[in-house]
N, C-alpha and C positions, 0 to 999 in steps of 0.2 A: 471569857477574855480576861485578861490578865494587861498591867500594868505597873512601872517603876516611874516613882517621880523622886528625884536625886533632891536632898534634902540635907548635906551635910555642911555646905557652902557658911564662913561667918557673916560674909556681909561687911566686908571692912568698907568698901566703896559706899557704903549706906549708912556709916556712921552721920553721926548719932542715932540715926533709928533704932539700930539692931546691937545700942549696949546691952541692953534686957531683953531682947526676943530676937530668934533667929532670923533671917533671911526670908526663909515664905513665911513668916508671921506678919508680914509689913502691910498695916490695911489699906484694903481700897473700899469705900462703903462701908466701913467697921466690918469686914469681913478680910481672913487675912489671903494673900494671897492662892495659896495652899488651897484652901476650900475652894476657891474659883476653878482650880484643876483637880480638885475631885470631883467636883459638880459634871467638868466635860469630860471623863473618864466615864463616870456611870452614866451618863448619857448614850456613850459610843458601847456601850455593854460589856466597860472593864469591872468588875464586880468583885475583885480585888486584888488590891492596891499595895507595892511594898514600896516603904519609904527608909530612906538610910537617913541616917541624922549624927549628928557630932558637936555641931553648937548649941548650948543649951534644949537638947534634946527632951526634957522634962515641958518644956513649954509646948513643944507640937503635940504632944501624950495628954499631955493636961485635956487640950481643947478637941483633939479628933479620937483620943481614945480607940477603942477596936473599931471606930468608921459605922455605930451602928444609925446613929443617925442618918447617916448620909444612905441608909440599905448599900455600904460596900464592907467587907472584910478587910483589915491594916496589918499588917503586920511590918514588925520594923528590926532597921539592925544598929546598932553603934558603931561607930570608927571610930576610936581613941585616936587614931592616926590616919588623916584624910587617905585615902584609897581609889580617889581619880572618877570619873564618869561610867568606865567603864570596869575599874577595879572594885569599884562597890558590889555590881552586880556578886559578886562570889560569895556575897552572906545570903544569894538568894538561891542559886543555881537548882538547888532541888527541886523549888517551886516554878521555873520557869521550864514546863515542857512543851510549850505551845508559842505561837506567834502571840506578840506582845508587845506594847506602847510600852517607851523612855520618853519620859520629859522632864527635862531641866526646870528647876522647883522656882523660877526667880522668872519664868515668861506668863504673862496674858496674854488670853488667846481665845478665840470662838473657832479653832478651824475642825472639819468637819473632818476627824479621826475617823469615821466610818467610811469617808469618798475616799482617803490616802490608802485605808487597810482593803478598801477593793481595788485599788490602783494596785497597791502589792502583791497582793495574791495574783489578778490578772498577769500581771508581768513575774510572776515564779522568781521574784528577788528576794535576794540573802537579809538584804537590809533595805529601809526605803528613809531619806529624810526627807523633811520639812524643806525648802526651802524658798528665800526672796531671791530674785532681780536686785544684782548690787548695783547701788548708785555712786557709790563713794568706797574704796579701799582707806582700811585702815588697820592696825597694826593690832585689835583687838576682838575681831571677829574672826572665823573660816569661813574659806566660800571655796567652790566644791565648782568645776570646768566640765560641761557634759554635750555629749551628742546628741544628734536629732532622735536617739530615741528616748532622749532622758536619763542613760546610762552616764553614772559619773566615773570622768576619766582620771583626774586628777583632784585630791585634797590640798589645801593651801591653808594648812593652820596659822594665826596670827602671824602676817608675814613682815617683817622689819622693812628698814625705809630702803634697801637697795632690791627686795623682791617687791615691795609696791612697785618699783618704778620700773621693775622688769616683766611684770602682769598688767599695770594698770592699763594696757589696752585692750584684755583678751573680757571676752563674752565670763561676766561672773556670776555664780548665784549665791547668797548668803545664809550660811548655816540657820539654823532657828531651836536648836537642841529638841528637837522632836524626833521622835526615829517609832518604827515599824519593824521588829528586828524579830529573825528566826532562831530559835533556840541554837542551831550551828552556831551560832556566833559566838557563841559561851568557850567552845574549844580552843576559840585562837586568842583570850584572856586571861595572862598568867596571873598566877597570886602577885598580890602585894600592888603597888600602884601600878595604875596606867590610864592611857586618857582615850577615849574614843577617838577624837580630832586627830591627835600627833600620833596614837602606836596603832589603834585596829583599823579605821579605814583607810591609811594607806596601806597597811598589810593586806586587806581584803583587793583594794584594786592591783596589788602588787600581783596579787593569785587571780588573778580575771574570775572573781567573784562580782557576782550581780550587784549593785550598790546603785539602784535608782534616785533621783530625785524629783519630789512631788511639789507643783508648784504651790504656795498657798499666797502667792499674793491679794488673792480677792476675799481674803478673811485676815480678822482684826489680830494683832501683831505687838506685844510691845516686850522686849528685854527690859526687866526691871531692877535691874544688878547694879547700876547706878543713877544716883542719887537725883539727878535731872530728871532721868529717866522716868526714874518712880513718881514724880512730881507731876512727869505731862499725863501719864495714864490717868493717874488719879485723877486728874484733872480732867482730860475726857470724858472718862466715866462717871464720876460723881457729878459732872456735870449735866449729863444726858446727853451730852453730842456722840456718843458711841453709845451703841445697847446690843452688848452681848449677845452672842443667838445660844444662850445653853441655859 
């Protein structure tokens, strides 16, 4: 098994943190985040790992090296010029022949990567996300409209204030940058930027391509891309009121 965890992100929303260290360097437990999702990557039997990086990318290299530690293989790629979520993927393409975990390098998380990737495989989907039960629309997440079989019909990337008010009553669930994604996917990603959210998944639902979504509300959850953010997990965690199951 094989995984990508997006790692190119500066982390301006985190400033001060991240003048000297990139985005998933940000600790919790003096461990930075990064490690926490290699930890549940090798757990689920991703055995290696490709990470893209662009902000001070000498400091992810420094501490994870070729991943021997951790018993995973690293390898990694540069973007001098950000490249998008799903534009990164094309420094990998060779390596990706197989179904394969994406996670966004800036979330904590214990959810159980191994129940989502037999949820996909069972249901013969192209692509599978993560996702929550939205309680609250706002103009900086996606949240993704599906049917009773879990099939997602419609993408809503960060929607402004006259599409909040023309959704906020419909049944929502909220991205989580996790995905379960079939090598197909790679064809319908041109060179140069582009973003999973805004250009591939709605192209995929555009073509009645399978695009599941996997609940994980009942495993631990936090975006840590700002600065509160980063604050309350840490706080969780270093506290012991949360304890990871990886």
């Amino acid at each position: 098994m094989k995984a990508v965890i997006l790692c190119a992100g500066k982390g301006e929303r985190l400033m001060p943190l991240t003048e000297d260290i990139p985005k998933p360097m940000i600790p919790i437990n003096n461990k930075p985040v990064l490690e926490y999702l290699i930890v549940l990557c090798k757990k689920h039997g991703a055995n290696e790992i490709f990470i893209n990086t662009s902000y001070l990318p000498e400091k992810i290299k420094e501490y994870f090296g070729n991943g021997e530690k951790w018993n995973v293989k690293i390898i990694y790629s540069y973007e001098p010029k950000l490249l998008g979520t799903s534009g990164a993927l094309n420094n990998f393409k060779e390596f990706l022949n197989e179904t394969f975990f994406l996670i966004y390098g800036d979330n904590v998380t214990d959810i159980d990567l191994t129940m989502m990737l037999n949820f996909h495989k069972k249901n013969n989907s192209c692509g599978t996300l993560a996702l929550r039960k939205a309680k609250n629309i706002n103009s900086f997440s996606g949240y993704a409209s599906l049917n009773h079989l879990f099939k997602i019909e419609e993408f809503i990337e960060k929607p402004d204030a006259n599409k909040i008010q023309h959704i906020k009553d419909k049944s929502l669930w909220e991205n989580s940058g996790i995905y379960v994604l079939e090598p197909e996917i790679l064809k319908y990603i041109k060179k140069g930027f582009s973003d999973f959210a805004k250009d591939i998944f709605p192209e995929l639902i555009s073509l009645q391509k399978k695009i599941l979504g996997f609940d994980m509300d009942s495993f631990y959850f936090r975006e840590v891309g700002q600065i509160e953010r980063y604050y309350n997990a840490k706080k969780e965690i270093e506290s012991g009121a949360v304890k990871l199951a990886i």
